[in-house]
C-alpha positions in Angstrom: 96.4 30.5 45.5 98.3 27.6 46.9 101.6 28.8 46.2 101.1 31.8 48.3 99.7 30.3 50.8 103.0 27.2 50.9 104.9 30.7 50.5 103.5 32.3 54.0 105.3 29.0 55.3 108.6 30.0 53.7 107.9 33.5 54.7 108.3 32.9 58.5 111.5 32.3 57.5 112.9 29.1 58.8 111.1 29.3 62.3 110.6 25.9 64.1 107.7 24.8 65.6 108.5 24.9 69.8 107.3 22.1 72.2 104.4 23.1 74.0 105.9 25.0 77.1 104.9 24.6 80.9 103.5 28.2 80.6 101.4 29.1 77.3 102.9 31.6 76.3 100.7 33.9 73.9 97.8 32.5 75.6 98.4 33.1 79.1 95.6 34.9 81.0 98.0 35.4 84.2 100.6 37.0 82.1 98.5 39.2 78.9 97.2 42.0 78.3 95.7 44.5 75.7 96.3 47.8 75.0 94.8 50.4 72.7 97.6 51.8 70.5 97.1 53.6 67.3 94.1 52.4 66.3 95.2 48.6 67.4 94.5 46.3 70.7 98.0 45.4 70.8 98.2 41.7 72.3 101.1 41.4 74.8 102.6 39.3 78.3 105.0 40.3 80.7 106.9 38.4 82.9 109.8 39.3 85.4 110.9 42.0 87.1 114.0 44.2 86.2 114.7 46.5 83.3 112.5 46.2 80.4 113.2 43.9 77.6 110.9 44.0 74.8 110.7 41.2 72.5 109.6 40.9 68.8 108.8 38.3 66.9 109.3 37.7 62.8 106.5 37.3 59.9 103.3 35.3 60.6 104.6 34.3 64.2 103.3 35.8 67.4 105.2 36.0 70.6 105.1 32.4 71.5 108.4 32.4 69.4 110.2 33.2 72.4 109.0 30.1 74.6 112.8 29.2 74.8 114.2 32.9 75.6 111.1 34.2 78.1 112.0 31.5 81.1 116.0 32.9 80.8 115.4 36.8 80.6 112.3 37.0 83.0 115.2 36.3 85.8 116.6 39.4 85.3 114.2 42.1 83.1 110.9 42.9 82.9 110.0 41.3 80.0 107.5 42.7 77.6 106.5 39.9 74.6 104.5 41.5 71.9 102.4 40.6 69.0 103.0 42.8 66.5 100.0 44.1 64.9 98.0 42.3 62.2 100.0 38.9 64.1 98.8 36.8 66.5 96.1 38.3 69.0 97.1 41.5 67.6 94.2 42.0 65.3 94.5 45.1 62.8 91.4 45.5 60.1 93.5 48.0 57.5 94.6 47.5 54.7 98.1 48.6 54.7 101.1 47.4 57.1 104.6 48.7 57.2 107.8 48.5 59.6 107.3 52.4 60.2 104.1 51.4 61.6 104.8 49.1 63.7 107.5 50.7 65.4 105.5 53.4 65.9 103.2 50.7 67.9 106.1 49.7 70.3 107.4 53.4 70.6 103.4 53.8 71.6 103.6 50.9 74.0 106.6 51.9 75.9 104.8 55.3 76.4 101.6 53.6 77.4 103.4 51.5 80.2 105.4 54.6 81.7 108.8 53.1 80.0 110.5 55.7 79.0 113.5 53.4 77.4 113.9 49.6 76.8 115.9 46.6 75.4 114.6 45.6 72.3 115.9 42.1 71.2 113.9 41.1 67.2 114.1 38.0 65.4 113.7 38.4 61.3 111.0 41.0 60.7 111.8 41.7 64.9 115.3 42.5 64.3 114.1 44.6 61.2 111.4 46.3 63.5 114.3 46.7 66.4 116.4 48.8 63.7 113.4 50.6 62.8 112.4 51.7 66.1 116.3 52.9 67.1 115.9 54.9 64.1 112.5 56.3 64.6 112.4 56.7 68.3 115.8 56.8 69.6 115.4 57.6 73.1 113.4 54.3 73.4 116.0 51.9 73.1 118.5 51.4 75.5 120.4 48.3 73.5 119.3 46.1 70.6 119.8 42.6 69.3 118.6 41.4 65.8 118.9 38.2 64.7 118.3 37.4 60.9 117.2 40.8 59.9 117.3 43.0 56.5 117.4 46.0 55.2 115.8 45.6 52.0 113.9 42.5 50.0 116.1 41.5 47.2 118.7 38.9 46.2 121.5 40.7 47.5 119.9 40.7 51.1 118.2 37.5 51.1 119.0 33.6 49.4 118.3 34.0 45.6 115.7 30.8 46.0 113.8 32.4 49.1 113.8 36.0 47.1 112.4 34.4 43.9 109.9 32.3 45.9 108.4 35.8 46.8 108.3 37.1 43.5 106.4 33.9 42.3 104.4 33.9 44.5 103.5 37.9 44.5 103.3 37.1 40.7 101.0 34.7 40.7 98.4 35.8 43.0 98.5 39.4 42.5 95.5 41.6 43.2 92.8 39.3 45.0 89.9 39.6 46.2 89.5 38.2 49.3 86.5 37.9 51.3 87.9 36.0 53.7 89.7 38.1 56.7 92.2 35.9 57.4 93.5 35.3 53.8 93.6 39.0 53.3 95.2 39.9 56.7 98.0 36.7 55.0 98.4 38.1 52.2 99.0 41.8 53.4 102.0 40.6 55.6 103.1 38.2 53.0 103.6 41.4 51.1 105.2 43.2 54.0 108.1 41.0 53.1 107.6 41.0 49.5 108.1 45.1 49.5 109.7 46.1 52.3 112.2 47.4 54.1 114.0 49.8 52.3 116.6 51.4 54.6 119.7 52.4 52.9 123.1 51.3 54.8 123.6 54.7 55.6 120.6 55.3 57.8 122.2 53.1 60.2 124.8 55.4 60.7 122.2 57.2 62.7 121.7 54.4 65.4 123.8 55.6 68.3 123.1 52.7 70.8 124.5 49.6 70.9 123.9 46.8 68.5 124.1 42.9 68.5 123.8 41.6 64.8 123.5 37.7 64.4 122.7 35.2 62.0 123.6 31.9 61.7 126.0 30.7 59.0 122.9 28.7 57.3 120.7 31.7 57.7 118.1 33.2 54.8 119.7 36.5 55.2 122.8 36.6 52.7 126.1 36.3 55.2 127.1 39.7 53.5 124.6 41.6 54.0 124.7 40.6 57.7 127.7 42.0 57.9 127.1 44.9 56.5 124.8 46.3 59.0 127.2 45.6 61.1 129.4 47.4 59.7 127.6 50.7 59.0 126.4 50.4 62.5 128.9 53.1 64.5 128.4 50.7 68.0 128.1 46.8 67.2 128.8 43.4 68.2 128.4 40.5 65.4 128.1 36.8 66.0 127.1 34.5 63.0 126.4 31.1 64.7 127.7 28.1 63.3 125.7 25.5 62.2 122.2 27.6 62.6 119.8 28.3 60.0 117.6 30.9 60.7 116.2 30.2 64.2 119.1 31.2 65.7 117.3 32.1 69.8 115.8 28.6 69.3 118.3 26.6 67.7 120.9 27.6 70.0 118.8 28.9 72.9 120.9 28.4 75.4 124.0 29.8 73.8 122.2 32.8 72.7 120.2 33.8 75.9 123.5 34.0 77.6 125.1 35.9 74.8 122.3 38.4 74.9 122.6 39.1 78.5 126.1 39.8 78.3 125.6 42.5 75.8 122.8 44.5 77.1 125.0 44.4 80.1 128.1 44.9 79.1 129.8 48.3 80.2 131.9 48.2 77.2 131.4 47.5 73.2 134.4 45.7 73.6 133.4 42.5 72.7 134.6 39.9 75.6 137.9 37.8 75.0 137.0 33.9 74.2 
């Protein structure tokens, strides 16, 4: 089992570990909360006032991801950090997981805090869940921004070494039996990524809002395939960010907070003179 288990490492997907910030963030009483939704005590803080901004974080994070971006948005929004379920405080006892399924959760969020739309802003299986929920539920996004998301788990979406990584390690430790709750809650979202998504280019044609697609030039996400959400999205902004691997909102957090802002408040799609 110990490739899978150096693979759930590879799997989050180039995140860095963050100082410890001022505030806890994912473990700040003052600021959490839990709410029933779907079956799940969904683990979340908010902080700010303003219009809502919900933030999602990638594979086998939680929403301490965002320890660099919260202090920035909170000026202006209402921001809503959530742990996705079967992540972080998030704790979820099934078997199965999908991206349908957790943007269901967030859809079910929104209704449970009387927000009838929001910004959503997703980093890697975020961004994927951001693109999931503008499909789903529509009327609940208001803008988006995903950073170092796919469409689908293969070669042509993600670096041929990363991709066959997965496959090993799927390969090799296929069918456990775990008695253990945390190794099997691992290994179900380490095959979240293994298997999924699988949204065709054309899907996105559906997404009406406005998009922000990023990646940095060193990403895990093919530069290609970035670009072709972009593309097939009928409203969208794209930045690939030099020198940046995957961490893009923590890499270049500064850069990126403010490039954020000006979308979700931009009055145009025009994308602003440099």
């Amino acid at each position: 089992m110990k490739a899978f288990f150096f693979l759930l490492v590879v799997l989050q997907l180039g995140q860095l570990a963050v100082a410890q910030p001022a505030i806890p963030y994912g473990h700040n009483p003052a600021a959490g909360h839990y709410q029933l939704v779907r079956g799940v005590k969904l683990y979340y803080e908010t902080y700010g006032q303003g219009p809502p901004l919900l933030l999602l974080h990638g594979n086998g994070d939680n929403l301490t991801a965002f320890a660099k971006n919260i202090p920035y948005f909170a000026q202006r929004y209402r921001v809503i950090a959530v742990d996705s379920r079967a992540h972080g405080k998030s704790i979820d006892a099934g078997d199965s997981l999908s991206f349908e399924m957790m943007a269901d959760d967030f859809d079910a969020l929104l209704t449970s805090l009387r927000i009838d739309s929001a910004y959503v802003l997703g980093w890697s299986d975020g961004g994927i869940n951001a693109l999931v929920l503008a499909l789903r539920h529509p009327e609940k996004v208001k803008k988006l921004v995903a950073t170092g998301a796919n469409l689908w788990p293969d070669s042509t979406a993600l670096l041929p070494g990363l991709w066959r990584q997965q496959q090993q390690g799927y390969q090799e430790n296929r069918n456990p039996k775990f008695t253990d709750p945390k190794r099997k809650n691992d290994w179900k979202i380490f095959c979240l990524d293994v298997f999924q998504p699988n949204i065709p280019l054309a899907a996105l044609h559906r997404i009406r809002v406005p998009a922000f697609i990023i990646a940095g030039d060193r990403d895990v996400i093919v530069p290609e395939h970035t670009v072709a959400i972009y593309r097939n999205l009928p409203h969208a902004w794209l930045w690939i960010v030099p020198s940046s691997g995957h961490a893009t909102l923590q890499e270049h957090a500064d850069e990126f907070n403010r490039k954020a802002d000006e979308f979700f408040r931009a009055k145009t799609m025009r994308p602003p003179a440099r």
